[in-house]
C-alpha positions as CSV (number, residue, x, y, z in Angstrom):
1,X,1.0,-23.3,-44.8
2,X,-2.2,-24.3,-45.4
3,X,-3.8,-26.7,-48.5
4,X,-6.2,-24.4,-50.1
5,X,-9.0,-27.0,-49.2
6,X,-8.2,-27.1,-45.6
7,X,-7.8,-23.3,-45.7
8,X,-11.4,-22.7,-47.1
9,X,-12.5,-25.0,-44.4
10,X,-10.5,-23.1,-41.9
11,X,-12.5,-19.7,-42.8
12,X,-15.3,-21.3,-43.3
13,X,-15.7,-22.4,-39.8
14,X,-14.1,-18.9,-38.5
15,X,-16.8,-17.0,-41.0
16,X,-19.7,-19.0,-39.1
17,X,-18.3,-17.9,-36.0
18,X,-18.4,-14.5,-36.4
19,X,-14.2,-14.2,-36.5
20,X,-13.1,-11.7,-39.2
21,X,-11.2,-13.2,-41.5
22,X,-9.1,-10.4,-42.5
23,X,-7.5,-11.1,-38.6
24,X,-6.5,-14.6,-40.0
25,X,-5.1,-13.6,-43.2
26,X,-3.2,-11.2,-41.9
27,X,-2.2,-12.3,-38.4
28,X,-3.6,-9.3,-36.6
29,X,-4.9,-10.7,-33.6
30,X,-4.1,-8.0,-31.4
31,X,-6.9,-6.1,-28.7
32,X,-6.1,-2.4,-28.8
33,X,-7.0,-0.5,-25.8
34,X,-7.2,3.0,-25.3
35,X,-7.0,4.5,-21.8
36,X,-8.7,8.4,-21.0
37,X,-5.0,9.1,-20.2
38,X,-3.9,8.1,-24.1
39,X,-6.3,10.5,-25.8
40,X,-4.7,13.3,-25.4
41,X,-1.3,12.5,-23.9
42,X,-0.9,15.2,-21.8
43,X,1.8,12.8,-19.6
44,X,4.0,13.0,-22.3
45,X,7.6,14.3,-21.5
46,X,9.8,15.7,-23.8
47,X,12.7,15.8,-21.2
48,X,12.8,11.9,-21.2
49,X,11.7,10.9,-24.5
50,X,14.7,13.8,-26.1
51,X,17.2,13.9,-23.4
52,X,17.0,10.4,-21.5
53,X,16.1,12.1,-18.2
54,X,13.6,10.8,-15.3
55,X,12.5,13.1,-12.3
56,X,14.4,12.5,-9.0
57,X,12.4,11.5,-6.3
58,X,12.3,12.9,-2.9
59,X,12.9,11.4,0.1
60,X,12.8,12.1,3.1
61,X,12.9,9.7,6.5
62,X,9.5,10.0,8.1
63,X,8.4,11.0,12.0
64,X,5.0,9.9,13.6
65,X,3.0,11.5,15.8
66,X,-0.4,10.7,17.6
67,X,-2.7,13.6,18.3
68,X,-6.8,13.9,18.2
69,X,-9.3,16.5,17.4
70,X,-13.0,17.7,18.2
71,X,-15.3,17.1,15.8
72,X,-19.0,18.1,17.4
73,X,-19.4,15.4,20.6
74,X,-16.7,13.3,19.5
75,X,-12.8,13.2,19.6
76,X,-11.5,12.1,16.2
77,X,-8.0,10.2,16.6
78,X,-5.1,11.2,13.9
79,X,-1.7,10.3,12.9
80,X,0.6,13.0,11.9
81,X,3.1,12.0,9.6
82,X,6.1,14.6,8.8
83,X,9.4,14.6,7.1
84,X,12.1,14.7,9.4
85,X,14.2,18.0,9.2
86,X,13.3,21.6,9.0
87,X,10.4,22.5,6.9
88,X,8.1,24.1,6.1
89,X,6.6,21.4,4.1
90,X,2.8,21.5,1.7
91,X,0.2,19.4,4.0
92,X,-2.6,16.6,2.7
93,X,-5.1,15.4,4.2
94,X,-5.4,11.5,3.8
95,X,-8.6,9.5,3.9
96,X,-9.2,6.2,4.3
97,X,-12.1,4.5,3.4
98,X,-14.1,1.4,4.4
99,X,-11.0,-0.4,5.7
100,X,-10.6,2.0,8.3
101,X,-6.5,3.2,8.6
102,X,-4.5,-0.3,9.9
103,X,-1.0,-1.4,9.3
104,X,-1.7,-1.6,5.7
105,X,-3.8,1.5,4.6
106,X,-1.3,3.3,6.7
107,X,1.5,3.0,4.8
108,X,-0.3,5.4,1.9
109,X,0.3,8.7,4.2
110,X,4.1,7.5,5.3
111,X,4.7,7.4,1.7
112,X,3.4,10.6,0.9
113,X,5.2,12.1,3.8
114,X,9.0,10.5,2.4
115,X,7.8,12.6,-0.5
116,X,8.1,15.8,1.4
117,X,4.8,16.4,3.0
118,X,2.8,17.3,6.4
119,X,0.4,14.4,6.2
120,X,-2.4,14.4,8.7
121,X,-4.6,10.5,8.4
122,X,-7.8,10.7,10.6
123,X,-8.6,7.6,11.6
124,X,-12.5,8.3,11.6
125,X,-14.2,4.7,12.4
126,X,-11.9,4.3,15.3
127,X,-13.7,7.8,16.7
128,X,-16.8,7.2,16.6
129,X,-16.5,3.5,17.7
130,X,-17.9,2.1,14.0
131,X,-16.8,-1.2,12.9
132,X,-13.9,-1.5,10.1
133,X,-15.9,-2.3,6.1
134,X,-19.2,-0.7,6.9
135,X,-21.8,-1.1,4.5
136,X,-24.0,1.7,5.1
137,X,-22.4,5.3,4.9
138,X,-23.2,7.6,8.5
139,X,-23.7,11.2,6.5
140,X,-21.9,13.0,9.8
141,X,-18.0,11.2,8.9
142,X,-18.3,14.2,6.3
143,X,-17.7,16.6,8.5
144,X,-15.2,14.8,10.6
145,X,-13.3,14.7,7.2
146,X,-14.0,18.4,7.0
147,X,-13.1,18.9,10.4
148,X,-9.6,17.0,9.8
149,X,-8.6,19.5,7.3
150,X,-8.9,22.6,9.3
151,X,-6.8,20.4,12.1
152,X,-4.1,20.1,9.1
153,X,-5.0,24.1,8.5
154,X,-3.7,25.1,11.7
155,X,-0.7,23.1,12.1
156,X,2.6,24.6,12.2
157,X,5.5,24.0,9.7
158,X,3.0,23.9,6.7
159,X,4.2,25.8,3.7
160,X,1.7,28.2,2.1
161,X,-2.1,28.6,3.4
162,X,-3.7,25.8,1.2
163,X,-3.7,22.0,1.2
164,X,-4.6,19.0,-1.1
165,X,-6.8,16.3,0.0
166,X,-5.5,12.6,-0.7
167,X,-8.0,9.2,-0.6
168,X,-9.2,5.6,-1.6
169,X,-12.8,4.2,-1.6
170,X,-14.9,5.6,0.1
171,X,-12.3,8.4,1.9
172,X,-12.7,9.5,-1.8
173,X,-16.5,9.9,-1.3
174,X,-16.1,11.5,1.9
175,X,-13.6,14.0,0.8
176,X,-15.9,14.9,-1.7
177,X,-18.6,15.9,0.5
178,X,-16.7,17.8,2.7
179,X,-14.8,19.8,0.3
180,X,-18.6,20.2,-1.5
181,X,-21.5,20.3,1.3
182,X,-18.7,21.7,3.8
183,X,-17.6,24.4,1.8
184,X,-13.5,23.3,2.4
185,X,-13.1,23.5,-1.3
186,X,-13.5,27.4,-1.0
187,X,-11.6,27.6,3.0
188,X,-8.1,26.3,1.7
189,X,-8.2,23.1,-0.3
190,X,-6.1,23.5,-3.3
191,X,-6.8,19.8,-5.6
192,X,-8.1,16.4,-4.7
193,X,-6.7,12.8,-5.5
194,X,-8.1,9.7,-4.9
195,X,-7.6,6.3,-5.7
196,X,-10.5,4.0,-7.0
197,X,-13.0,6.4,-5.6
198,X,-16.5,5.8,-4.7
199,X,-18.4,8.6,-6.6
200,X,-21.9,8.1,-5.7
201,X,-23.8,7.6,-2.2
202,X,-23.2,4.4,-0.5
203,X,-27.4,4.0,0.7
204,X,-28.4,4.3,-2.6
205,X,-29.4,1.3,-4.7
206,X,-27.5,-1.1,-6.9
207,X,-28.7,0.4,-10.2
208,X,-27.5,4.0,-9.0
209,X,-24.7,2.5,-8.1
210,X,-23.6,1.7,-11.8
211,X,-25.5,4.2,-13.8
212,X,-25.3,6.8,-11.7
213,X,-23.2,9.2,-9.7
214,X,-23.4,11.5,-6.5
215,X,-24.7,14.9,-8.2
216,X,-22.2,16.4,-5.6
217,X,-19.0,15.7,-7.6
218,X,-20.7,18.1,-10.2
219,X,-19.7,21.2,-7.9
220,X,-16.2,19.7,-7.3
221,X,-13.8,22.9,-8.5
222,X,-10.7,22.0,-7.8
223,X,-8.2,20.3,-9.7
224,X,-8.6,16.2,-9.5
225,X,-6.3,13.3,-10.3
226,X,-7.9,9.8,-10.1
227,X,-6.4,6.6,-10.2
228,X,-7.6,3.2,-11.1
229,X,-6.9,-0.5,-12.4
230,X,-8.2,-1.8,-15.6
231,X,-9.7,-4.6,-13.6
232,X,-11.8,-2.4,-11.2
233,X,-15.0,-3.5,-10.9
234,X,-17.7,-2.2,-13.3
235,X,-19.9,-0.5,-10.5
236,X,-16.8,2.0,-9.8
237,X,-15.2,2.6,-13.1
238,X,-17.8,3.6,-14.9
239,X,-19.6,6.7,-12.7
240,X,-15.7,7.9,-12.7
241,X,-15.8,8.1,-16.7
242,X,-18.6,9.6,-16.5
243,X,-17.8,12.3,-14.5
244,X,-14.4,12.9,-16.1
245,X,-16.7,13.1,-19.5
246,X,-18.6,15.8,-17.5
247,X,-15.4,17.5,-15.8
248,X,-14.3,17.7,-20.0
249,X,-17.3,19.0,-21.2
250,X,-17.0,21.7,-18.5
251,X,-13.4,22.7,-19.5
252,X,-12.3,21.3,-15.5
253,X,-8.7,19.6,-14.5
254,X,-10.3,16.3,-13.7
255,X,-7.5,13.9,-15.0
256,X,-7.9,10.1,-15.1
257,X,-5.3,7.4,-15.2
258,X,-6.0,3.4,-15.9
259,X,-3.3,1.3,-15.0
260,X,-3.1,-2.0,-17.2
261,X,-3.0,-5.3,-15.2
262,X,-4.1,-4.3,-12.2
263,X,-7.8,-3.8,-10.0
264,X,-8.7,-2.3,-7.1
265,X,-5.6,-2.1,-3.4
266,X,-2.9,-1.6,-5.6
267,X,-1.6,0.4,-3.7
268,X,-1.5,-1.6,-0.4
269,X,-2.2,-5.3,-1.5
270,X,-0.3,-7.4,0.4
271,X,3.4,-9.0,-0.4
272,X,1.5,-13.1,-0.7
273,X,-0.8,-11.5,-3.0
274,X,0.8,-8.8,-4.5
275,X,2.1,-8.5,-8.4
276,X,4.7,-6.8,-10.3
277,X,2.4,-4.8,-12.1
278,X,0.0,-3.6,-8.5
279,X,4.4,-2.3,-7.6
280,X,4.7,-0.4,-10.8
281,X,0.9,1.5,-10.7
282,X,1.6,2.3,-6.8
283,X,4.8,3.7,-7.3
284,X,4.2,5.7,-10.5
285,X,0.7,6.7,-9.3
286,X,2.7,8.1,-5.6
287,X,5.4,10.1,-7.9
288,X,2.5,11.6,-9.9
289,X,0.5,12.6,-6.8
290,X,3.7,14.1,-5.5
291,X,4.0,16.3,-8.4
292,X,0.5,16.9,-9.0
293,X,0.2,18.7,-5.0
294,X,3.7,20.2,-5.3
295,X,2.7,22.0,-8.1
296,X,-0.9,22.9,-7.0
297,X,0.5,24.2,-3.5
298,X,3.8,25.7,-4.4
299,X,3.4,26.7,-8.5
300,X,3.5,30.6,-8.1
């Protein structure tokens, strides 16, 4: 306890400092944070929270394939990933963005494919010979993107006529585009998910960057499940609660999820750098994805 003249001292100091006392008296010192997800809990599940029971997981050992297709002049290289065993199985189309699709981006699309789905990755810098992290955005990848989709379209083994679309950085900007400025949204795409996307036009300027947002996404139709970390940096997170205030105010399924403790690659950060809590945002945020597709390409 404290004397009452070193208490009044105490407060004193903390009143100067702008600290609420009430905190102090009352040992409240606890940040409360509310994430779009907690406003309206609409994850909530009355199976597990009643009855004690968690959704099985599928899976499903995984088969790769190397194919290409023509998209204008160039030949676009892609890695078909498919569950082994008979199908047919729901195809997505997964982007990758300015990392380009390496050992470590490519494990996104095997995991979605043990999760019982035709996954098609184009691997669009290595077809048109462009260097890995570019800073500028080439406005042609779109339709490359858009392209890749109708190559996932006319695969065999795919179950129903429509497919989801899948990304990260900027695949998320360049799915955008295609399933907006190429029409795919209308030709057979069924929902879009993307982690930590970039929602606004790489060439434009820092201030757009963070205050604004690529009017594209306002034309997006389809159902949308985005993913981020709490630490993402300001100039990403913030166009994507924008739009979701947008999506809301339009009565759209734009659905946002902030995972605490963790920023941006949490889904492929590396073992020497990677957390317990980047393990517990990937996996949840894969099982989510799988149900979201599933029940946007098989729901009756």
């Amino acid at each position: 306890m404290l004397r009452s003249g070193t208490r009044r001292l105490t407060l004193t100091l903390l009143l100067l400092l702008g600290v609420s006392t009430n905190a102090v008296a009352t040992h409240e010192m606890w940040v409360q944070h509310t994430y779009p997800q907690d406003q309206d809990k609409w994850w909530w599940d009355d199976d597990w929270w009643e009855h004690g029971l968690l959704p099985v997981p599928r899976n499903h050992q995984v088969v790769v394939e190397e194919a290409s297709y023509d998209s204008g002049a160039d030949e676009i290289p892609v890695t078909i990933y498919r569950p082994a065993g008979p199908g047919p199985y729901p195809g997505v189309l997964f982007q990758h963005g300015r990392r380009g699709l390496d050992d470590l981006t490519g494990l996104h699309p095997r995991r979605l494919a043990a999760r019982g789905f035709v996954v098609v990755a184009p691997d669009i810098w290595g077809g048109r010979f462009m260097n890995t992290y570019p800073i500028g955005h080439d406005y042609t990848v779109e339709k490359d993107v858009a392209k890749g989709i109708e190559f996932l379209m006319r695969l065999s083994g795919l179950a129903g006529d429509h497919v989801c679309v899948v990304s990260h950085t900027r695949g998320g900007y360049m799915t955008l585009k295609a399933l907006v400025n190429e029409n795919m949204q209308e030709k057979g795409v069924a929902c879009y998910v993307s982690y930590y996307p970039h929602f606004q036009d790489p060439n434009l300027p820092e201030p757009a960057q963070i205050y604004g947002y690529e009017p594209a996404v306002e034309k997006l139709m389809v159902p949308a499940l985005i993913f981020f970390g709490e630490h993402e940096q300001y100039q990403r997170y913030r166009p994507i609660l924008e739009v979701a205030k947008f999506m809301a105010r339009e009565g759209r399924d734009f659905r946002v999820i902030v995972y605490p403790g963790v920023g941006r690659g949490f889904d492929f950060r590396p073992p020497n750098v990677r957390v317990f809590a980047d393990d517990l945002a990937a996996k949840d945020a894969m099982m989510r994805t799988a149900t979201f597709i599933r029940h946007h390409l098989l729901a009756p």
